[in-house]
ZASEPA-816375 format. One record per atom (N, C-alpha, C): residue number from 1; chain; atom name; x negated, y negated, z. Coordinates in steps of 0.02 Angstrom, whole numbers, plus 50000, padded with zeros to 5 digits. Layout:
resi, chain, name, xx, yy, zz
NUM, A, CA, X, Y, Z
...
***
This chain:
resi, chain, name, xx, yy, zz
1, A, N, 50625, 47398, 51639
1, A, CA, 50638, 47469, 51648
1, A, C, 50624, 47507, 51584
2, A, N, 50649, 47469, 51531
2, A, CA, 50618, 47485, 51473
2, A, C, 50577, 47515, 51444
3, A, N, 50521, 47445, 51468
3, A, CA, 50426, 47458, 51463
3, A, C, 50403, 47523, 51493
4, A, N, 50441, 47518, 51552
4, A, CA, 50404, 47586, 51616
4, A, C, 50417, 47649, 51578
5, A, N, 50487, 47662, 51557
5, A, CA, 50514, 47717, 51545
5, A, C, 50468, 47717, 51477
6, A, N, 50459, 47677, 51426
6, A, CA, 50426, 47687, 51345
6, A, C, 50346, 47707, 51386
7, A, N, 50344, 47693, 51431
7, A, CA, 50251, 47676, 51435
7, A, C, 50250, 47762, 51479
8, A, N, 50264, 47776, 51529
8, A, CA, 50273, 47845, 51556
8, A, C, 50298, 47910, 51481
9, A, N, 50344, 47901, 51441
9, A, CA, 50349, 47946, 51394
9, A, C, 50287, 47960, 51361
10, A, N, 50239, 47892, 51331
10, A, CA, 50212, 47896, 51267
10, A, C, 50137, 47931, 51311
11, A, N, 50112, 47919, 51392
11, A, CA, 50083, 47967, 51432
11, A, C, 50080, 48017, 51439
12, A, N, 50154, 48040, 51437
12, A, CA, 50169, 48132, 51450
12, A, C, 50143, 48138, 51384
13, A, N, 50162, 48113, 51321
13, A, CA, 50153, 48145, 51260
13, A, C, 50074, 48143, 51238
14, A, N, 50024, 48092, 51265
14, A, CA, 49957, 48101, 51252
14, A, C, 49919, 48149, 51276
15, A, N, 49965, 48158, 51347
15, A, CA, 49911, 48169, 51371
15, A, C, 49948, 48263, 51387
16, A, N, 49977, 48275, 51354
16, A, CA, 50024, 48350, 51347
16, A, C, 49955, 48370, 51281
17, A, N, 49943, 48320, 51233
17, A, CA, 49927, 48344, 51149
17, A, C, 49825, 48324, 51179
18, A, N, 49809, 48282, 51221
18, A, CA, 49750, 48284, 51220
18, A, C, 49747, 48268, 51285
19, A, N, 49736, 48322, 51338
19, A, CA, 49753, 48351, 51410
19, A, C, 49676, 48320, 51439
20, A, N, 49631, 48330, 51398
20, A, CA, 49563, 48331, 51440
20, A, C, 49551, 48230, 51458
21, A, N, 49589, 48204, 51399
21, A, CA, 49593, 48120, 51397
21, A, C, 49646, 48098, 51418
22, A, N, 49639, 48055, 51493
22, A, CA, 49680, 48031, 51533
22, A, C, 49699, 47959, 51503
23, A, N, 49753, 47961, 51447
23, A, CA, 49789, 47882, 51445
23, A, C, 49808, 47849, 51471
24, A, N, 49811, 47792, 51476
24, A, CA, 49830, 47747, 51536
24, A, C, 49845, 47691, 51474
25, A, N, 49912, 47668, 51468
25, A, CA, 49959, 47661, 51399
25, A, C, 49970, 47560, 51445
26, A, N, 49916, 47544, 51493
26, A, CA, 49948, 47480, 51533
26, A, C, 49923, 47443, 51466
27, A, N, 49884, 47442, 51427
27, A, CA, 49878, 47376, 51394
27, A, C, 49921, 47366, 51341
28, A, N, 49970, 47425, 51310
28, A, CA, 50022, 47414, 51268
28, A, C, 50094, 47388, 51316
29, A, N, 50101, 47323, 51283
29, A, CA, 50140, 47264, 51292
29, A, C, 50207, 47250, 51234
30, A, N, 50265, 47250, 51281
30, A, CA, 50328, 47224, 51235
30, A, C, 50323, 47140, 51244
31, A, N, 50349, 47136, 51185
31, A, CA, 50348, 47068, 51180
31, A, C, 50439, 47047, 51127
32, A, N, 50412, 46963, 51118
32, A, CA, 50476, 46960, 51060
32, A, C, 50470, 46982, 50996
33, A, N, 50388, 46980, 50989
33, A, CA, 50390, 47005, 50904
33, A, C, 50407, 47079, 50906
34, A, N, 50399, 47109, 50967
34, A, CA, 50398, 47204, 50943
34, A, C, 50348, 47231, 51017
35, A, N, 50311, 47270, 50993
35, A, CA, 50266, 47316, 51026
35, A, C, 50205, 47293, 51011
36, A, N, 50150, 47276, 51059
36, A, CA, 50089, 47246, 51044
36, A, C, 50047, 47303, 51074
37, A, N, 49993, 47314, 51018
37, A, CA, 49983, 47372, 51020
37, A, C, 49887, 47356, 51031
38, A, N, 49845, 47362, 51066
38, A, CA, 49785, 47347, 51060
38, A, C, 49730, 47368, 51011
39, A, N, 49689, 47331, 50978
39, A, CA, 49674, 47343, 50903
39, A, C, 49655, 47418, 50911
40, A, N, 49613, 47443, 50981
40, A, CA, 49553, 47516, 51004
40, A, C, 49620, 47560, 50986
41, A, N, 49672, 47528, 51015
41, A, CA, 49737, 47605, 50991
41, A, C, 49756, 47622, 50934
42, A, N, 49770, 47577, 50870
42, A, CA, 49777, 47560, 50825
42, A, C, 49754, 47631, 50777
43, A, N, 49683, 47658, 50780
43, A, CA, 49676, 47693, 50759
43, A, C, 49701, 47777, 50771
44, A, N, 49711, 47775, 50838
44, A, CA, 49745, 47817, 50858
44, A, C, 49831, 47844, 50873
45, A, N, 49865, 47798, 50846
45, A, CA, 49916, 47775, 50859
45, A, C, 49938, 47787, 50759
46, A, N, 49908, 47786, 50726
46, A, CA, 49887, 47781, 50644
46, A, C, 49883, 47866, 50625
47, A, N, 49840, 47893, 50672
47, A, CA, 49812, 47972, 50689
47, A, C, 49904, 48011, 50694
48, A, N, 49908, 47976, 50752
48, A, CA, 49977, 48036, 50782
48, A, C, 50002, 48007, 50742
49, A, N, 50021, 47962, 50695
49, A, CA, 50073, 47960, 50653
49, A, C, 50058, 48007, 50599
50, A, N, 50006, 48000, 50587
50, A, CA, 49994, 48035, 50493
50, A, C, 49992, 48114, 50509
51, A, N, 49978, 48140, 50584
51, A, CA, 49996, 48197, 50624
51, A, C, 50053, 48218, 50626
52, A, N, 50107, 48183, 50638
52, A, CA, 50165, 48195, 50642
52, A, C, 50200, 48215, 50601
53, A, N, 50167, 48174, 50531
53, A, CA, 50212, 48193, 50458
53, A, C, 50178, 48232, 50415
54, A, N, 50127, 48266, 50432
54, A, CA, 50091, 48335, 50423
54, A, C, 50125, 48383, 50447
55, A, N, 50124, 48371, 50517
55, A, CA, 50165, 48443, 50555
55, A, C, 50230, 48441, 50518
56, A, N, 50266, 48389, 50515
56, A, CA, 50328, 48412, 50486
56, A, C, 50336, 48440, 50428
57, A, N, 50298, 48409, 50386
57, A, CA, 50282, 48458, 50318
57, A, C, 50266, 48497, 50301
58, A, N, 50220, 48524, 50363
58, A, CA, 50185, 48608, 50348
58, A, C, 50261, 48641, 50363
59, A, N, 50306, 48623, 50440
59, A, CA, 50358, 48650, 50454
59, A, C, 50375, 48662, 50401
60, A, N, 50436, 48607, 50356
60, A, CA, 50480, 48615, 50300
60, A, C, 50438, 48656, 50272
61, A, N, 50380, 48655, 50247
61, A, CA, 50356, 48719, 50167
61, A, C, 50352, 48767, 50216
62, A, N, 50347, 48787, 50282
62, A, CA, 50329, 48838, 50292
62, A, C, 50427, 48890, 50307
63, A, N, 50462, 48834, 50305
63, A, CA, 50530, 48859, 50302
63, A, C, 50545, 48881, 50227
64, A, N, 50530, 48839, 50196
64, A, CA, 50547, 48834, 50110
64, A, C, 50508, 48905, 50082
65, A, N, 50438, 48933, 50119
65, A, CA, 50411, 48975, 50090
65, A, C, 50458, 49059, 50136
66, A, N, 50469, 49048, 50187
66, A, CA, 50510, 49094, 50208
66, A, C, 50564, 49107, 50188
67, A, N, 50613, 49049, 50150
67, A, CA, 50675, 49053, 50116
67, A, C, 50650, 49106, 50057
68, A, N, 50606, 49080, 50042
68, A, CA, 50573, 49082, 49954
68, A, C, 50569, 49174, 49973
69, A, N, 50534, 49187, 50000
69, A, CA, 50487, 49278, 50030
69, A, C, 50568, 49301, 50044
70, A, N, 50612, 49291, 50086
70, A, CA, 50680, 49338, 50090
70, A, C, 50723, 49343, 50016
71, A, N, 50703, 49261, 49989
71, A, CA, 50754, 49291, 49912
71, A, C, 50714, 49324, 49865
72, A, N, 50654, 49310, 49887
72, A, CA, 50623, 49370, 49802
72, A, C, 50620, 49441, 49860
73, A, N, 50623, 49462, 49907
73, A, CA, 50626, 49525, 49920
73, A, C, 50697, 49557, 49898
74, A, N, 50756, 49519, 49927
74, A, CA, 50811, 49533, 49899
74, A, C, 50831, 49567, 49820
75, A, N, 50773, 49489, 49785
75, A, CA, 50777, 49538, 49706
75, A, C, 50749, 49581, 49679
76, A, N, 50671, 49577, 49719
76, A, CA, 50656, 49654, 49727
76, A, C, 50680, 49703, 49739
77, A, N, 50733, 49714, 49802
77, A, CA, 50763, 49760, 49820
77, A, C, 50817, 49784, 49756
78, A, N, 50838, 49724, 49742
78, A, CA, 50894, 49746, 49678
78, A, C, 50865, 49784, 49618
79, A, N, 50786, 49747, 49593
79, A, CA, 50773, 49785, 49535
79, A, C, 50759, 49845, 49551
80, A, N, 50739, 49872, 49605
80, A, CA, 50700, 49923, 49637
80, A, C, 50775, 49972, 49616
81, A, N, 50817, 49934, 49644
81, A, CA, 50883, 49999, 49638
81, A, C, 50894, 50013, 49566
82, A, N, 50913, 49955, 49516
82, A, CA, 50932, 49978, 49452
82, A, C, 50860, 50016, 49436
83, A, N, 50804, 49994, 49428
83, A, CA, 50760, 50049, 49398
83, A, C, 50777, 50119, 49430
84, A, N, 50788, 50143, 49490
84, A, CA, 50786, 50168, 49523
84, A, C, 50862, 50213, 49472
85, A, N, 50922, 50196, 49472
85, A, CA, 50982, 50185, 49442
85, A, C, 50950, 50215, 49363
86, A, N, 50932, 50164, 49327
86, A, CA, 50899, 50186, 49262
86, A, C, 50880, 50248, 49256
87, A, N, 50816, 50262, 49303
87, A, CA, 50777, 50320, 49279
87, A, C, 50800, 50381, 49309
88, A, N, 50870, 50369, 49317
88, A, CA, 50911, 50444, 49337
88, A, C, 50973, 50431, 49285
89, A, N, 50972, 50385, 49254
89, A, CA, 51022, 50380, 49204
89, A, C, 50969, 50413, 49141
90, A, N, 50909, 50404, 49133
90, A, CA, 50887, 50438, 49085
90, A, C, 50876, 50506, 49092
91, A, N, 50869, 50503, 49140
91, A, CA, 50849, 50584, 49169
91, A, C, 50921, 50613, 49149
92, A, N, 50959, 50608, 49153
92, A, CA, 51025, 50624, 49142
92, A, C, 51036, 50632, 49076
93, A, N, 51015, 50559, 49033
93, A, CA, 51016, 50556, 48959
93, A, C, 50968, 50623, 48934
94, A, N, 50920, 50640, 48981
94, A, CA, 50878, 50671, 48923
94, A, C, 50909, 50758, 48942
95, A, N, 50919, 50752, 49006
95, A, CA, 50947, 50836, 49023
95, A, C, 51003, 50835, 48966
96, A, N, 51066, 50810, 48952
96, A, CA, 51119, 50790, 48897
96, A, C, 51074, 50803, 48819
97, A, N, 51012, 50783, 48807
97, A, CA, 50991, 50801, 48731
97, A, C, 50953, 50857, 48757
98, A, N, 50938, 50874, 48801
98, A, CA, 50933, 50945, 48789
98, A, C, 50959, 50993, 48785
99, A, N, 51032, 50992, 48815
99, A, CA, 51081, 51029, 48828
99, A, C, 51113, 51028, 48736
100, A, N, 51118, 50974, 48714
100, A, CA, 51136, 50958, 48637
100, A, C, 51088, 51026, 48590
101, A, N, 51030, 50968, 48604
101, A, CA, 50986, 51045, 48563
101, A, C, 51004, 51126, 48579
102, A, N, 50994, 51131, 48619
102, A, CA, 51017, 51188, 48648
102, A, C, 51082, 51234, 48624
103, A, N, 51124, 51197, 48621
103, A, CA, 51183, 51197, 48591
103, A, C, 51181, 51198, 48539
104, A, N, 51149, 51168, 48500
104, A, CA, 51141, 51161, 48420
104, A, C, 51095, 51202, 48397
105, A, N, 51059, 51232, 48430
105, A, CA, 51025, 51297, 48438
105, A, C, 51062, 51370, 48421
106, A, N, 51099, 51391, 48498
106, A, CA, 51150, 51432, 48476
106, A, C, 51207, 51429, 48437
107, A, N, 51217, 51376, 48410
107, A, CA, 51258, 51370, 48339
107, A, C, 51234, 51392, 48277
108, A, N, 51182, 51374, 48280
108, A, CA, 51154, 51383, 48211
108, A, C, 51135, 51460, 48219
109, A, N, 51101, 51494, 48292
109, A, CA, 51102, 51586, 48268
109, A, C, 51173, 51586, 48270
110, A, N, 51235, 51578, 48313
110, A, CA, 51293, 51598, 48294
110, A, C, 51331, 51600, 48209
111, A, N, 51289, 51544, 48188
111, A, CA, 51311, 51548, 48097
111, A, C, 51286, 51564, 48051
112, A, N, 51213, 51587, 48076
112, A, CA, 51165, 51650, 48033
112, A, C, 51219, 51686, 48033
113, A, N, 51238, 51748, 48103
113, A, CA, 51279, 51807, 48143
113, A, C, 51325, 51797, 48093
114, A, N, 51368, 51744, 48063
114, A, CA, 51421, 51728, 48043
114, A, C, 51427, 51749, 47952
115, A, N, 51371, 51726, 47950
115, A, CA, 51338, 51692, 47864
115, A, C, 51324, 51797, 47837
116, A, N, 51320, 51801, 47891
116, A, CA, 51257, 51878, 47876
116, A, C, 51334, 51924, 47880
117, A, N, 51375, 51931, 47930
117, A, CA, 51424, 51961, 47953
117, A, C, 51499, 51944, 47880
118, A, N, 51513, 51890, 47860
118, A, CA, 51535, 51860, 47807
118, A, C, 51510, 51902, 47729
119, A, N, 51449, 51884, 47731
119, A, CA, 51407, 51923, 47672
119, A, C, 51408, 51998, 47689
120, A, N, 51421, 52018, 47728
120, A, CA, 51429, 52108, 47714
120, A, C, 51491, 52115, 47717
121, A, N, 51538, 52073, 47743
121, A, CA, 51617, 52091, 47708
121, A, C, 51630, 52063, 47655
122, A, N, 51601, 52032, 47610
122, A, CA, 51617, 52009, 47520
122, A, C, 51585, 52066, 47489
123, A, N, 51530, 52086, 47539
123, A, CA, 51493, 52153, 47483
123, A, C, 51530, 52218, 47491
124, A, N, 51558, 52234, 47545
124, A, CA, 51584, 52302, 47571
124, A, C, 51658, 52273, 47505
125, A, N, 51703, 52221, 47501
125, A, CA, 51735, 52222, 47466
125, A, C, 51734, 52226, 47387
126, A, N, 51665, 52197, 47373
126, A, CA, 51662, 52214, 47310
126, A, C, 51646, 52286, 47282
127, A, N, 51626, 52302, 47328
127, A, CA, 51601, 52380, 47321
127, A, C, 51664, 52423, 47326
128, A, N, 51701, 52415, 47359
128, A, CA, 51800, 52440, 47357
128, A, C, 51822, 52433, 47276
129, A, N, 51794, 52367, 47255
129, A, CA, 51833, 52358, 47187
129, A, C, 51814, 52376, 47112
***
């Protein structure tokens, strides 16, 4: 029941992956040593294996490269914000030194106004004395 059931699976599966070639799996034989396998299959049987552990490997890298693409977007997304963050923190920094200058601007005419306003009351007083 074994044989039937191993020999009907490994059919569906040939002949699902190469539809146009009708397998007929009667000359592979169980035995005591194992699975006797006929030399003509051998090479094909060699095929779907080294097939098998291709596909799985493209799978895994092709998971590993999708892991890989969501975490560097992620840190993209992050640097994207602090630059983003930054160049309104400078923008900020630089409106702040201009506002400084600015300031240090009308200080300095306010202490001409001062310097000039000062100097004609030492002179108006000396002129009293």
């Amino acid at each position: 029941l074994l044989k039937v059931l191993y020999t009907l699976i490994c059919e569906m599966i040939l002949n699902q992956y190469f539809g146009a070639i009708n397998f007929k799996l009667g000359d592979i034989k169980m035995s005591e040593k194992g699975i006797v396998i006929p030399t003509w299959a051998i090479p094909l049987v060699v095929s779907l294996f080294v097939g098998a552990i291709s596909y799985g490997a493209a799978q895994a890298n092709a998971e590993s490269t999708t892991t890989e693409v969501k975490r560097i977007e992620v840190i993209v997304k992050e640097t994207a914000k602090k630059a983003q963050e930054n160049g309104q923190a400078q923008a900020v920094t630089e409106t702040k030194v201009d506002a400084i200058v600015e300031s240090l601007a009308r200080q300095e005419k306010i202490q001409e106004k001062t310097n000039d306003q000062i100097s004609a009351l030492v002179q108006a007083l000396l002129a009293k004395q």
